[in-house]
C-alpha positions as CSV (number, residue, x, y, z in Angstrom):
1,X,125.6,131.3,-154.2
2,X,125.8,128.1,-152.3
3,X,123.5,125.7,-152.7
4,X,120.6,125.9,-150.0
5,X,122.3,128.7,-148.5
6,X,118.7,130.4,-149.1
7,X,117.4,127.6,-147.5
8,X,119.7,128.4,-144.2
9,X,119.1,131.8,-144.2
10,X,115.2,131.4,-143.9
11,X,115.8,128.9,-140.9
12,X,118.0,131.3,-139.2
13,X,115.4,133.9,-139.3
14,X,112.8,131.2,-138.2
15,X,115.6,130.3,-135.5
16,X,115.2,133.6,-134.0
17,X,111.4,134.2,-134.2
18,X,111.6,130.9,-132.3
19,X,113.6,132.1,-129.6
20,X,112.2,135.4,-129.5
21,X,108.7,133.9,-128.9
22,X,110.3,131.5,-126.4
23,X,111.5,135.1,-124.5
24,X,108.0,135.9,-124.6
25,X,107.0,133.2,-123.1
26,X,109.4,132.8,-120.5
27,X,108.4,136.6,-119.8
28,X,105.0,135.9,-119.5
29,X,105.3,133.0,-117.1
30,X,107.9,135.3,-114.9
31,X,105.3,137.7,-114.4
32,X,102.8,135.0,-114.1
33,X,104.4,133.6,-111.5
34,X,105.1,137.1,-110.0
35,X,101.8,138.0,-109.6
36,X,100.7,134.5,-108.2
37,X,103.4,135.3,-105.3
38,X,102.3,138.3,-105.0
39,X,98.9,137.0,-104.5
40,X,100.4,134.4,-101.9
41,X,101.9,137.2,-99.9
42,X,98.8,139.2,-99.1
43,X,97.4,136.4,-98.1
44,X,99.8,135.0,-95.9
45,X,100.6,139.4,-94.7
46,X,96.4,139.4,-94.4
47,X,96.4,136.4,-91.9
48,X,99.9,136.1,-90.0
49,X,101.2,132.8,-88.9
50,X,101.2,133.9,-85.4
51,X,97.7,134.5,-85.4
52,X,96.8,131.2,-86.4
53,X,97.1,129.2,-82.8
54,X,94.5,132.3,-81.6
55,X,92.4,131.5,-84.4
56,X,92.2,127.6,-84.0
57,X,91.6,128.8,-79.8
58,X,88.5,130.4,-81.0
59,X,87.0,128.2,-83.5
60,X,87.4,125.5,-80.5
61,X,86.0,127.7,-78.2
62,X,83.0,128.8,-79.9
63,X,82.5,124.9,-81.2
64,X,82.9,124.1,-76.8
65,X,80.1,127.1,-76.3
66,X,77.3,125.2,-79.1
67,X,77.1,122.2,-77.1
68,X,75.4,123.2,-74.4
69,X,74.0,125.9,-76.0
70,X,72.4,123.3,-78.1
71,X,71.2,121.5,-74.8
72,X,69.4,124.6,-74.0
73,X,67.8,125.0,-76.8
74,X,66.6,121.5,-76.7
75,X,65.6,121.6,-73.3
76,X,63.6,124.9,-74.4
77,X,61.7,123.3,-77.0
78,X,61.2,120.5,-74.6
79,X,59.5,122.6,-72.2
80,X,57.7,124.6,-74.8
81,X,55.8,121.5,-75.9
82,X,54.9,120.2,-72.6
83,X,53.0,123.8,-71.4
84,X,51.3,124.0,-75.0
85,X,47.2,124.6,-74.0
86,X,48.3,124.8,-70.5
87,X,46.7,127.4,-68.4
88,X,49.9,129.3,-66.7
89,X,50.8,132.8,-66.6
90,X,51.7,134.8,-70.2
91,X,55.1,135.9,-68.1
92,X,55.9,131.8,-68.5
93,X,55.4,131.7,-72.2
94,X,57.4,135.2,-72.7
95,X,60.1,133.2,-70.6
96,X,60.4,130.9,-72.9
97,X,60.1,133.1,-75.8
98,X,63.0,135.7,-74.8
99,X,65.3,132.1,-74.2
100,X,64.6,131.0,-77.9
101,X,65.6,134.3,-78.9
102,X,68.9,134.8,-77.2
103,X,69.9,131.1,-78.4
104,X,69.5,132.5,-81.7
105,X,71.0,135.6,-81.1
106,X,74.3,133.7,-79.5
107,X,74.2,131.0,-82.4
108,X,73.8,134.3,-85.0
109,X,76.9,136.2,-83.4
110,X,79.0,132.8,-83.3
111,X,79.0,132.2,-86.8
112,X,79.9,135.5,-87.9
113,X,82.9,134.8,-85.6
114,X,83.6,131.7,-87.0
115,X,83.5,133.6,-90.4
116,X,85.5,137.1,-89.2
117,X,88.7,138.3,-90.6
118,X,90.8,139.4,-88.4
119,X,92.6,141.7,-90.6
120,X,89.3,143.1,-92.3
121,X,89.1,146.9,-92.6
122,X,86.9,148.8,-90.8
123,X,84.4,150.3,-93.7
124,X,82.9,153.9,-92.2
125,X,79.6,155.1,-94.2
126,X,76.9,157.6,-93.0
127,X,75.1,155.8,-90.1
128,X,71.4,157.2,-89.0
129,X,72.1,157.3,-85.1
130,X,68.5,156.7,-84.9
131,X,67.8,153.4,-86.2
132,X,71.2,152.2,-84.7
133,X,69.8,153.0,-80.9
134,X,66.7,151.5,-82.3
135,X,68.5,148.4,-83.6
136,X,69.9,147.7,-80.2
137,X,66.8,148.4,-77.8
138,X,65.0,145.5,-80.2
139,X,68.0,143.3,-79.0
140,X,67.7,144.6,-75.4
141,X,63.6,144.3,-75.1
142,X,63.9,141.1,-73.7
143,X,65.6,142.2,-70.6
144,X,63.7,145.5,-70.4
145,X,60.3,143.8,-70.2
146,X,62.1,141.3,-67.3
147,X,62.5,144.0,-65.4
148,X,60.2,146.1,-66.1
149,X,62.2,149.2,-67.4
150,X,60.5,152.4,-68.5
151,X,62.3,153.7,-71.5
152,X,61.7,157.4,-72.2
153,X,62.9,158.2,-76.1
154,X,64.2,161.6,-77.7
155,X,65.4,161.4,-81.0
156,X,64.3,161.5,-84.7
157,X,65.5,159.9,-88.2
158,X,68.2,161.8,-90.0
159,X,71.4,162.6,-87.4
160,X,74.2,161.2,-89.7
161,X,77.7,160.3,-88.0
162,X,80.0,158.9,-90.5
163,X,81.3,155.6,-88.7
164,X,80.9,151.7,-88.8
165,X,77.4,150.4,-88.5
166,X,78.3,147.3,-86.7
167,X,80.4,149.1,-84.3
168,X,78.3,151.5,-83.5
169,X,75.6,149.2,-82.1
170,X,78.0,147.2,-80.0
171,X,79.2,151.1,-78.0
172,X,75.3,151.9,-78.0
173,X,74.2,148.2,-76.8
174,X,76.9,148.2,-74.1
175,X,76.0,151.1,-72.9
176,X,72.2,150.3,-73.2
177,X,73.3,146.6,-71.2
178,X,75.0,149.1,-68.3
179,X,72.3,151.5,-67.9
180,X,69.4,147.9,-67.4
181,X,71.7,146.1,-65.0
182,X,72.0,149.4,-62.7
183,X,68.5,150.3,-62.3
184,X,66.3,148.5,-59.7
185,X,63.5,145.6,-60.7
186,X,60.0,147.8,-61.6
187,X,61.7,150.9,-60.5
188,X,63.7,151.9,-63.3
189,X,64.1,154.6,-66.0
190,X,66.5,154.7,-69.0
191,X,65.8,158.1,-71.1
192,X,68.2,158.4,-74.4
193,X,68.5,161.4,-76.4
194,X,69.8,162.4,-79.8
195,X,70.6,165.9,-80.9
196,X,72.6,168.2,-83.2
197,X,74.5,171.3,-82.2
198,X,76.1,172.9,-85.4
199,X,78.3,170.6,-86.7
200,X,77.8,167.8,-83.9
201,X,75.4,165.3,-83.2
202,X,75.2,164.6,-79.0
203,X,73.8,161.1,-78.0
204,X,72.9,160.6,-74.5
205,X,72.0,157.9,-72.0
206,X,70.4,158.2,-69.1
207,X,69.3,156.1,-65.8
208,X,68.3,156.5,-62.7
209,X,70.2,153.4,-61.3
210,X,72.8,153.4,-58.6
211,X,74.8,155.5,-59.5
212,X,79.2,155.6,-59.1
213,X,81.7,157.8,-57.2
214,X,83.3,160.5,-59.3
215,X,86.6,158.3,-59.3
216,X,85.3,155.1,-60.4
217,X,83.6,156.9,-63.3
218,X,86.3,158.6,-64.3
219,X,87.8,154.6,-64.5
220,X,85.1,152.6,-65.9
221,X,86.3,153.1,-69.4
222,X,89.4,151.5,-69.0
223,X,90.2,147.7,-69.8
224,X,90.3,145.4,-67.0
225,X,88.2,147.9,-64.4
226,X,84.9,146.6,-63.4
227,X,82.3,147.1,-60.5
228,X,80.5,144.2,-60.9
229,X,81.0,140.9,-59.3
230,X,80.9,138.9,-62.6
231,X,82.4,141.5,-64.8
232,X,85.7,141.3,-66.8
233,X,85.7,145.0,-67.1
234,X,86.3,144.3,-71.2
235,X,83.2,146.1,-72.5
236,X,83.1,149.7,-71.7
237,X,86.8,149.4,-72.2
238,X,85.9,148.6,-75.8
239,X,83.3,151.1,-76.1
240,X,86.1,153.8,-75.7
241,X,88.2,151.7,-78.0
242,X,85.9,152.6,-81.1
243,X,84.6,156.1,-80.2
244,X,88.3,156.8,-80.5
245,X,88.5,154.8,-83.9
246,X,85.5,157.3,-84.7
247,X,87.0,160.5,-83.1
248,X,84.2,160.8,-81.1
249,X,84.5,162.0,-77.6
250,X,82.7,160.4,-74.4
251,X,81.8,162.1,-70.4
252,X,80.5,160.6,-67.6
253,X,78.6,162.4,-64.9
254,X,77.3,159.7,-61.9
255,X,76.9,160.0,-58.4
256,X,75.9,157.7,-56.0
257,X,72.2,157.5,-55.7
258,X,71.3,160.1,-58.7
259,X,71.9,157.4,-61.8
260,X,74.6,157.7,-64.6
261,X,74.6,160.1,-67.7
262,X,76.9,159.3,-70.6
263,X,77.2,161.8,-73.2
264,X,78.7,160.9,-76.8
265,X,80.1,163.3,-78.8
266,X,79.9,163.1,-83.0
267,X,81.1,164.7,-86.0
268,X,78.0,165.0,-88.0
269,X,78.3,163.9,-91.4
């Protein structure tokens, strides 16, 4: 035996646990980095580059909307203080009221733009029909009372539709919005109904407003179509764009003079 040849033999096998612990780690930070790209690539697949221009549009955009929304909220206030123990009408201090309310409601819905995904999936759970038609007649009260709006109700807790909460309201406040701006000032009726038929649950809407020709119902669901002189005929196409995402099916029966009726048409959960 050759001197220290024991000696070698040990620091061979050391040698190799080295190196084999080296693989290891080399192994490791492969997959380590792996992951991290992985990570990087849903990230940049969640929020594509070409959405980015759209993105800094909006934030500027909605940033362009808060400064004169805050001017109007100032000048609100302002006026608030200055009729304070005045003796004026209770339709002057609503006034005021249903302003404040809308700023907030507009400042409310621009941050959760500011904060939206775009790529975020749309979450479906079992959504009481009832408090979601209740949800948006609180956010339409302000215009109902301005015009005076008798709003005849027939529907009761518990019709479940599986669907998306959030979505829901905005078809059932666009439709509500509609249904306000075509009746008449003092004169007008809105009567909504919920039901279930076997295995469906029937929403309708109802006003006696002014009513449409057959053909320009059969139209008013799709994008770009509008009647109105301000309109960008956006919403009702919407409002078709996420009963379909719900598999939900929507009629319109209108004539002039007689009012609109929408029906909606649910799975029930």
């Amino acid at each position: 035996m050759l001197p220290n040849q024991g000696h070698s033999k040990t620091n061979g096998h050391e040698a190799r646990a080295n190196a084999t612990a080296k693989g290891r780690d080399v192994v490791r930070d492969d997959q380590q980095r792996n992951r991290q790209r992985q990570k990087r690539t849903a990230v940049i697949e969640g929020n594509p580059k070409n959405n980015a221009p759209m993105r800094r549009q909006v934030e500027m955009t909605i940033h362009e909307i808060r400064n004169p929304l805050t001017a109007i909220s100032l000048a609100n206030q302002s006026i608030q203080e200055q009729i304070q123990g005045e003796q004026l009408p209770d339709s002057v201090f609503a006034c005021t009221a249903i302003i404040q309310k809308n700023i907030g409601a507009i400042e409310k819905m621009l941050k959760e733009l500011l904060t939206a995904r775009t790529s975020k999936k749309m979450e479906t759970i079992p959504v009481d029909v009832f408090f979601a038609i209740e949800n948006c007649l609180r956010k339409t009260d302000d215009r109902i009372f301005l015009k005076k709006i008798d709003v005849n109700k027939s529907y009761t807790p518990g019709l479940l539709v599986r669907g998306n909460a959030e979505k829901l309201s905005v078809v059932f406040l666009n439709i509500i919005v509609n249904a306000i701006e075509a009746v008449k000032e003092g004169e007008g009726k809105i009567w909504i109904a919920a039901y279930q038929v076997k295995d469906k649950v029937k929403v309708i809407f109802k006003d006696n407003g002014a009513g449409m020709e057959p053909e320009v119902a059969n139209h008013m669901f799709e994008k770009n179509f509008s009647k109105k002189l301000k309109g960008l005929g956006v919403g009702l196409a919407h409002v078709k764009q996420v009963l379909d995402s719900h598999n939900a099916l929507v009629s319109v029966n209108s004539e002039p003079g007689t009012g609109t009726t929408i029906l909606i048409e649910f799975d029930k959960f």
